[in-house]
C-alpha positions in Angstrom: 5.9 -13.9 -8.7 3.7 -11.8 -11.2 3.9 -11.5 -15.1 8.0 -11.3 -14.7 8.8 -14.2 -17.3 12.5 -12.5 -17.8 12.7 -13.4 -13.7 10.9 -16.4 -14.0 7.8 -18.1 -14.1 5.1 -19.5 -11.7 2.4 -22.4 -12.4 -0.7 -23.9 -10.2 -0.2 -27.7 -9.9 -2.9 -28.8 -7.8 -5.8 -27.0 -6.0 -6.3 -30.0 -2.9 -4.0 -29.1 -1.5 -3.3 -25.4 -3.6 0.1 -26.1 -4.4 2.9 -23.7 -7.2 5.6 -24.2 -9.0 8.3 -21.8 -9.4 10.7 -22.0 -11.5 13.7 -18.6 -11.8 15.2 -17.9 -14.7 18.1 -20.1 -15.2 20.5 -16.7 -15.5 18.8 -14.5 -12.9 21.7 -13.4 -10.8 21.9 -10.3 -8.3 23.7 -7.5 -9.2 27.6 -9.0 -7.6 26.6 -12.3 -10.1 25.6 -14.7 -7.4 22.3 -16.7 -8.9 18.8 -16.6 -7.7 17.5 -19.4 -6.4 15.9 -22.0 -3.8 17.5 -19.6 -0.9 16.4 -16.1 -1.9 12.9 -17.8 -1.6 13.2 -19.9 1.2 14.7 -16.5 3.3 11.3 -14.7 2.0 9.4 -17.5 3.2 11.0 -17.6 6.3 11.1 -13.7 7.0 7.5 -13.6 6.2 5.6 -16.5 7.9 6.0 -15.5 11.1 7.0 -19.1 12.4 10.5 -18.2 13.2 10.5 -16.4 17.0 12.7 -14.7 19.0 13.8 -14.7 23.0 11.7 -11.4 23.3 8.1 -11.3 24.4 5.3 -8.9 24.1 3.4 -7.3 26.7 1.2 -10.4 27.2 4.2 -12.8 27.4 3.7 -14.3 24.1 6.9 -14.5 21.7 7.5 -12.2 19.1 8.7 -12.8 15.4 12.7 -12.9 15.0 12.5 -11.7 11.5 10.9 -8.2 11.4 7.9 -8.5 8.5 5.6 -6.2 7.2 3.1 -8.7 7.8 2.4 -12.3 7.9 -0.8 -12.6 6.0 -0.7 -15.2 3.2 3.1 -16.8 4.3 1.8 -18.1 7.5 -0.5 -19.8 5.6 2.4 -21.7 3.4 4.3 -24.6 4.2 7.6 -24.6 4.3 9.7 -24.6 0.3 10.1 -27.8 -0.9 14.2 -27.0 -3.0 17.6 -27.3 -2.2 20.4 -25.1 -2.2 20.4 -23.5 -5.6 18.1 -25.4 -7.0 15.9 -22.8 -9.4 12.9 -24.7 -8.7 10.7 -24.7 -6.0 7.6 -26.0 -4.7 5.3 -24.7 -2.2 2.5 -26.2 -0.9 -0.3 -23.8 1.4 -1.7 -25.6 4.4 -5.0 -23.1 3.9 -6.1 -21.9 0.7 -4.7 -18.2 0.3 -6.8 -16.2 -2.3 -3.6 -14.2 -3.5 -1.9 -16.5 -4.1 -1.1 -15.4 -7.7 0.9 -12.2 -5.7 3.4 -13.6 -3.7 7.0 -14.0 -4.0 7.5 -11.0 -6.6 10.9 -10.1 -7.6 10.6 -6.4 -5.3 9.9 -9.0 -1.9 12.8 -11.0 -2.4 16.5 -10.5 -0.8 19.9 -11.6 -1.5 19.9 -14.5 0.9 23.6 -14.9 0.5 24.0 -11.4 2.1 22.2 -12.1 4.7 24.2 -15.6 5.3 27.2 -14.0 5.1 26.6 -11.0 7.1 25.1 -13.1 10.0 28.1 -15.6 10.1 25.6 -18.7 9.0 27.5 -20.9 6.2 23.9 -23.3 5.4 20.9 -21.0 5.7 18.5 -23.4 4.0 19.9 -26.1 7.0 19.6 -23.5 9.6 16.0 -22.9 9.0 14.6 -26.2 7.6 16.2 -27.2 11.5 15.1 -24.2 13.1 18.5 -23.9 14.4 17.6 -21.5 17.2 21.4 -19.6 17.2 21.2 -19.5 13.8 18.1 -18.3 12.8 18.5 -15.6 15.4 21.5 -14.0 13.5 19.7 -14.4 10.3 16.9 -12.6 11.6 19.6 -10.2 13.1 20.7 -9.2 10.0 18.0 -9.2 7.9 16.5 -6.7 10.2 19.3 -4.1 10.3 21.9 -5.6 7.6 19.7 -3.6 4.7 19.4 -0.5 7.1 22.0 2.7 5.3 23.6 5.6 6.2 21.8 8.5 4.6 23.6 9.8 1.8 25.5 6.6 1.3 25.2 3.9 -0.6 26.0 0.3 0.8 27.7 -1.5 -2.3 28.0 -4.8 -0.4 24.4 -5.2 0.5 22.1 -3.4 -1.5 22.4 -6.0 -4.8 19.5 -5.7 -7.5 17.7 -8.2 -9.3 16.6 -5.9 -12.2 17.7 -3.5 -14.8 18.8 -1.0 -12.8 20.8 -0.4 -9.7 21.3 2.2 -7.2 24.4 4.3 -7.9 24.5 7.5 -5.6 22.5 9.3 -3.2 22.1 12.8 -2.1 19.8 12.6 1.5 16.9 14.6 1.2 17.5 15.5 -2.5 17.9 12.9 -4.8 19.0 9.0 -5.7 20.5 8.1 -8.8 19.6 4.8 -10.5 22.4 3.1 -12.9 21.7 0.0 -15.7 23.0 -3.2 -14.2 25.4 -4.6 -16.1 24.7 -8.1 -15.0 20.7 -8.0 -15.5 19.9 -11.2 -17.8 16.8 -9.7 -19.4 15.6 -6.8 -22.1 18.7 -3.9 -20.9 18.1 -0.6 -19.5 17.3 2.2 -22.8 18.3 4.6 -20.2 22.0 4.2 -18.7 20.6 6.3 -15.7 17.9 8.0 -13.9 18.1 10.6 -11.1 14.8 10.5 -8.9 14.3 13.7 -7.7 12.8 14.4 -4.2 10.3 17.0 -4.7 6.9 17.8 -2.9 4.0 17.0 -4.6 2.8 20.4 -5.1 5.9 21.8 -6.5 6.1 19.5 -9.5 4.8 20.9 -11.7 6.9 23.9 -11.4 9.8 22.0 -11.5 8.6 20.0 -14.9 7.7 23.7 -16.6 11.3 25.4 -15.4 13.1 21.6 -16.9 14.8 20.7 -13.9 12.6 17.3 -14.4 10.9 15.3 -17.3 8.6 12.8 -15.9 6.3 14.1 -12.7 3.5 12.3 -10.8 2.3 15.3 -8.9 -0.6 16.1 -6.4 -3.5 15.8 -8.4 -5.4 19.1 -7.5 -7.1 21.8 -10.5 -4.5 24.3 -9.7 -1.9 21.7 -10.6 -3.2 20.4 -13.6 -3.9 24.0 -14.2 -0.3 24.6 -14.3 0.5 21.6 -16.3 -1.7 22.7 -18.9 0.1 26.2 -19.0 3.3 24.7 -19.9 1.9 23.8 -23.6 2.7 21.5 -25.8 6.2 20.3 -24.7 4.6 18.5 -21.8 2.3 15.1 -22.4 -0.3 14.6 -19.5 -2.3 11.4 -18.4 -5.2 11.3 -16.1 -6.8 8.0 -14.8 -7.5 6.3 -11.4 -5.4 5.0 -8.9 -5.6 1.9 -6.8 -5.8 4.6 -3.8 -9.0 5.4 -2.3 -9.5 8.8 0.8 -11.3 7.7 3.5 -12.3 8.8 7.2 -11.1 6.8 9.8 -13.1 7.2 13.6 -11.0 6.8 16.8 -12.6 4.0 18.5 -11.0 5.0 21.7 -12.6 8.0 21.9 -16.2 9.9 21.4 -16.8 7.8 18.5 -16.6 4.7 20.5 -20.9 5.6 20.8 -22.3 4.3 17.4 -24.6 7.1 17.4 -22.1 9.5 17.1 -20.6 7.5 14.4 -23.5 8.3 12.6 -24.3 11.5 13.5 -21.1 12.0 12.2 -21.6 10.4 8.9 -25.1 12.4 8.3 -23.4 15.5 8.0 -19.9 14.6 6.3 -20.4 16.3 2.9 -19.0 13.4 0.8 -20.9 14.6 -2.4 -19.6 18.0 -2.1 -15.9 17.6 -1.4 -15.9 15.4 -4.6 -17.6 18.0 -6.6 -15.2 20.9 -5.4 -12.0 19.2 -4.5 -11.9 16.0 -7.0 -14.3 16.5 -10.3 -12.0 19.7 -11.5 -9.2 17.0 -11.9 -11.2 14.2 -12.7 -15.4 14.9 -14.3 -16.1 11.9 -13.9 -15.3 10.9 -10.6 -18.2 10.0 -8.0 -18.7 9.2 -4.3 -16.8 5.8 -3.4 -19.3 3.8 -1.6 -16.9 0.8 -0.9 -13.9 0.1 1.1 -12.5 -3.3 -0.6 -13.6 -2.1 -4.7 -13.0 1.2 -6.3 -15.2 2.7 -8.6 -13.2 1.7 -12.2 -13.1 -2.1 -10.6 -15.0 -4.8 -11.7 -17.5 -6.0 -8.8 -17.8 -2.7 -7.6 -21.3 -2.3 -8.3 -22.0 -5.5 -7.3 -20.9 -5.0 -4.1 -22.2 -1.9 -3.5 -25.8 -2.9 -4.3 -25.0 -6.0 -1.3 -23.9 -3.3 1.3 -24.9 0.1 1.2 -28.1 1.5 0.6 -27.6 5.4 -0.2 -28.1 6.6 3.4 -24.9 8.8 3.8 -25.1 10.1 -0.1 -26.0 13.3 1.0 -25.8 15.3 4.3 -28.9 15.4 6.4 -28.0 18.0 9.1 -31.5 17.9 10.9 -31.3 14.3 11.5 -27.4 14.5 13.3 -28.8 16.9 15.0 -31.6 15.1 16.8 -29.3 12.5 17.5 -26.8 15.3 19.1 -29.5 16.6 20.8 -31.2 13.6 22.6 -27.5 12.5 23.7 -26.8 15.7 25.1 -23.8 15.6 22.5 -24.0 19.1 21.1 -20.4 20.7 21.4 -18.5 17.2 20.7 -15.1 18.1 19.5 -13.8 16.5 16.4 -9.9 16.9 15.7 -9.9 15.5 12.1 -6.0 14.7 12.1 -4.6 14.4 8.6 -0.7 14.9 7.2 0.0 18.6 6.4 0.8 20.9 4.7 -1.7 19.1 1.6 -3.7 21.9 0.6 -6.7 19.6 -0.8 -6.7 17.6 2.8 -7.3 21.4 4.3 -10.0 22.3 1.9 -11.7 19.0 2.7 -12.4 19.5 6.5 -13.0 22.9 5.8 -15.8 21.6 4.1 -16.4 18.8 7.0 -16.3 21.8 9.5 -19.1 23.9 8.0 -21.2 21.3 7.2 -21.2 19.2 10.4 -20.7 22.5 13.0 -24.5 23.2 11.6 -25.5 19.4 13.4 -23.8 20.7 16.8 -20.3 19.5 16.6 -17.2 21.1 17.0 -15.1 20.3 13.9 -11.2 21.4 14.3 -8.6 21.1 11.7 -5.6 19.3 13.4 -3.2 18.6 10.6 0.2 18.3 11.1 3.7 17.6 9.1 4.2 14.1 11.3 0.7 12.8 11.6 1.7 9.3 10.5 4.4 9.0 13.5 2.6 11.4 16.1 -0.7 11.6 15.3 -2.2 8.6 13.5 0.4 5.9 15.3 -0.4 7.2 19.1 -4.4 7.8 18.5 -4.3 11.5 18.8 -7.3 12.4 16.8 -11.1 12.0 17.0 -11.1 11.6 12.9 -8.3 10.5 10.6 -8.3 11.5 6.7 -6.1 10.0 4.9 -5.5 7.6 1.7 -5.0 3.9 1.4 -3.0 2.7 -1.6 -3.9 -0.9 -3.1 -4.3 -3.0 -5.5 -6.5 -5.5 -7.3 -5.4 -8.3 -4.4 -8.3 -8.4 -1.7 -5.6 -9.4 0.9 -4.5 -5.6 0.5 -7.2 -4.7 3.5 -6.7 -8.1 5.9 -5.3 -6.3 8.5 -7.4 -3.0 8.5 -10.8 -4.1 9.6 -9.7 -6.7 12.0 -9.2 -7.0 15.2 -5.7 -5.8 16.4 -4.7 -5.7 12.9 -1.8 -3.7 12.1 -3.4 -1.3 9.9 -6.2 -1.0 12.1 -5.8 2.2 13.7 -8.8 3.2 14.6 -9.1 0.0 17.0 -12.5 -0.8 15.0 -13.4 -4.6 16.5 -16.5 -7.0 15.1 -16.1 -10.7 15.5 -18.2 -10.9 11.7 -15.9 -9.0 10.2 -12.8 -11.2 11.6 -14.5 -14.4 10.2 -15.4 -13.1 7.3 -12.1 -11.3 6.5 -10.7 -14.9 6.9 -12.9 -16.7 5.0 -12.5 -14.4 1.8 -8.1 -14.8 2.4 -9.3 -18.4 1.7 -11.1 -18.2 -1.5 -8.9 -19.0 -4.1 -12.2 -18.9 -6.3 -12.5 -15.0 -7.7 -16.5 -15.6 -8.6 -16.9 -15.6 -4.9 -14.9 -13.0 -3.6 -17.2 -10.6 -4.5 -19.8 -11.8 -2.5 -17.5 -12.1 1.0 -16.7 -8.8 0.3 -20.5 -7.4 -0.1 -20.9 -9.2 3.7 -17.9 -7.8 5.1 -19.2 -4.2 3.7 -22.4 -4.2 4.6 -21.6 -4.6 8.6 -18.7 -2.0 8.1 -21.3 0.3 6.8 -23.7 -1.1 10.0 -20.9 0.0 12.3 -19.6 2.8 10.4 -16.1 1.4 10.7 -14.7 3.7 8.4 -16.5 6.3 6.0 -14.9 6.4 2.4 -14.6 9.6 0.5 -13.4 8.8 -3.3 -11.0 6.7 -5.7 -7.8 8.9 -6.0 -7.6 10.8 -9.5 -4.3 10.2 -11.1 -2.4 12.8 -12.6 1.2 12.1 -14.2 3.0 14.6 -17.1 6.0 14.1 -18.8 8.3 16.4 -21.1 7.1 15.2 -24.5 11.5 14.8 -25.0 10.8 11.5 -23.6 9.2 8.6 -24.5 8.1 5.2 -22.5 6.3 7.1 -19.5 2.8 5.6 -19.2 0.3 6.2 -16.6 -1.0 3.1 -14.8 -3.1 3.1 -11.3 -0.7 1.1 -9.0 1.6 2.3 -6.1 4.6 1.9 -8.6 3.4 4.9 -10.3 5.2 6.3 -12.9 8.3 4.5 -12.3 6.8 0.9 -13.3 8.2 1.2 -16.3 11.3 3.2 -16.3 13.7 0.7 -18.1 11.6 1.1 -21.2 12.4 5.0 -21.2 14.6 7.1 -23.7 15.3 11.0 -24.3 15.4 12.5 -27.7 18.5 13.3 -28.9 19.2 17.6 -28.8 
């Protein structure tokens, strides 16, 4: 629960063992009135640790998690709520430290455990799991997996409760989703009574902003875009800045990049300089070559960090040396299907760039984008190279599961026992001053192995019609809409 004092508030009451108080807002109620309380948080809890199993195995006969979670990583560390049906307060002790701690239980994670109760057929949920009522918990989980799970195109009234200004009203599949003001939010009300999110490709809106069929736009940042944005004149505000999002290659460990010399190889001739001086400088001058995978470059620690881990070696593209290494393992000709999600015209222009570069050193550089490379390429392992973005934030849980061992974001199937240990020592460290310094050891063995090879921070580019006020550029995966209760149109 973050800086949300209308939802409620959150206080550290001991360190040995790291224990928080949280305490919701006496009239926080979803959007059909029922409160928020002890159960919303003890479903999230329980949804999230990964203690609750079902009857289904895996492949290797061990149990799998009833409740279907994103991921476990800080909840399994928790033990369990210490409230009582509708009590607003609750106290939660962690077994082992969790560093971001601070970011857990925000008002977006939680769900209307009432729903879910109801919808499963389970009068005492807080009894069910605090038992681990095997029947019970099943159907919870039952529910919570597919209970929230619509119809495209309509909207499910019963289920799909908010806990903040607004509220979905309508939606149009594949075009659009209208938000309304909830008339039973407690807090500061909606300015706006409603707000139409528009589904538009990234490339096209800025087109749509200039012909007014929009007002607020977070488009592709690219120099013909924000070439277009500029056309429209002063009717249109623009803000620049960086994201928490960082582009990145990602080697298939499964395949010819399995051989650390290839790795390498590979690395020498990637033109990292030169794709951000083409592709990312005309939208952002001041942007440079991101030499970290955990800190961007407008983060504090970054330079720290990088100084611990990296020493220059991959700054520039040194074609004669990949080629020796080629050479002496008979490697010349090595395909490399660089797989990334298309059509993104900047994505295109970047292995265009790879290609002539690294085709010098011997290899064989294909583009092999495609429109589903998340679900068919990336997921299944069907590329030699992936390029694509990771969004985060200032948490440094954001990465625990991409550098690990059979972690879920760990595509690549990258595997060193350091970097496990490490990774869980730094999820420990509730002490900031020595993050930084975990990090700078997990790095530096990353950049030994050549895990991944990062590219640059993401430029942000966001414009609004200047009719509207309250739209403010910030660098998180919220985006523009972070703030969208606070907005207003001029009156015509």
């Amino acid at each position: 629960m973050l800086d949300e004092k209308e939802f409620g508030t959150v206080e550290k009451t001991s360190d040995d063992p790291l224990t928080i108080k949280y305490t919701f807002a006496d009239d926080a109620v979803w959007s059909d009135g029922e409160p928020i309380d002890c159960d919303d948080f003890m479903l999230t809890w329980a949804a999230n640790s990964g203690k609750f199993t079902s009857s289904e195995t895996d492949a290797e006969g061990n149990p799998l998690s009833g409740f279907s979670s994103a991921g476990t990583t800080g909840y399994e560390d928790m033990n369990a709520p210490q409230c009582a049906a509708g009590d607003k307060e609750v106290e939660l002790s962690y077994a082992t430290p969790f560093a971001d701690w601070a970011g857990m239980f925000g008002a977006g994670s939680i769900l209307p455990a009432h729903k879910v109760a109801q919808g499963a057929g389970v009068e005492d949920l807080i009894g069910a799991l605090t038992s681990n009522n095997t029947d019970e918990v099943n159907k919870l989980a039952q529910f919570y997996n597919t209970g929230f799970i619509g119809t495209p195109g309509t909207v499910d009234t019963d289920n799909w409760l908010s806990s903040g200004p607004y509220k979905i009203d309508s939606w149009q599949a594949g075009q659009s989703i209208t938000l309304v003001a909830n008339d039973e939010y407690w807090g500061t009300p909606a300015k706006a009574s409603s707000i139409v999110i528009r589904f538009i490709d990234a490339t096209a809106q800025a087109q749509a902003l200039a012909n007014g069929e929009i007002q607020v736009a977070r488009p592709q940042p690219a120099q013909d875009i924000l070439s277009q944005l500029q056309a429209i004149g002063d009717s249109v505000k623009i803000d620049q800045g960086d994201e928490y999002t960082f582009e990145h290659l990602d080697f298939n460990f499964e395949g010819a990049f399995k051989d650390a010399d290839l790795r390498k190889a590979f690395a020498l001739c990637v033109p990292r300089q030169q794709i951000v001086d083409n592709l990312i400088k005309p939208v952002n001058e001041n942007a440079t070559v991101l030499n970290s995978r955990y800190k961007l470059t407008f983060q504090e620690g970054y330079d720290q960090v990088v100084s611990a881990s990296y020493q220059g070696q991959y700054d520039q593209p040194d074609i004669a040396a990949a080629k020796q290494i080629l050479d002496s393992k008979g490697a010349a000709g090595t395909a490399v299907r660089i797989g990334y999600q298309s059509p993104n015209q900047r994505r295109t222009d970047a292995t265009a760039l790879i290609k002539a570069s690294c085709d010098q050193a011997g290899f064989d550089v294909q583009d092999a984008g495609q429109q589903d490379f998340f679900g068919g390429g990336l997921a299944n392992g069907n590329f030699d190279v992936a390029l694509f973005a990771w969004s985060g934030s200032p948490l440094v849980s954001g990465q625990a599961s991409t550098y690990v061992t059979g972690g879920g974001n760990n595509n690549g199937k990258y595997s060193n026992p350091q970097v496990d240990e490490l990774t869980k020592q730094l999820l420990s460290q509730t002490d900031v001053s020595a993050q930084d310094t975990t990090i700078g050891q997990i790095e530096s063995v990353l950049w030994s192995d050549l895990a991944t090879i990062p590219l640059f921070t993401f430029p942000g580019l966001q414009a609004n019609s200047t009719n509207v006020t309250g739209p403010s550029f910030q660098p998180a995966q919220s985006q523009q809409t972070w703030n969208d209760d606070t907005w207003t149109v001029a009156q015509q």
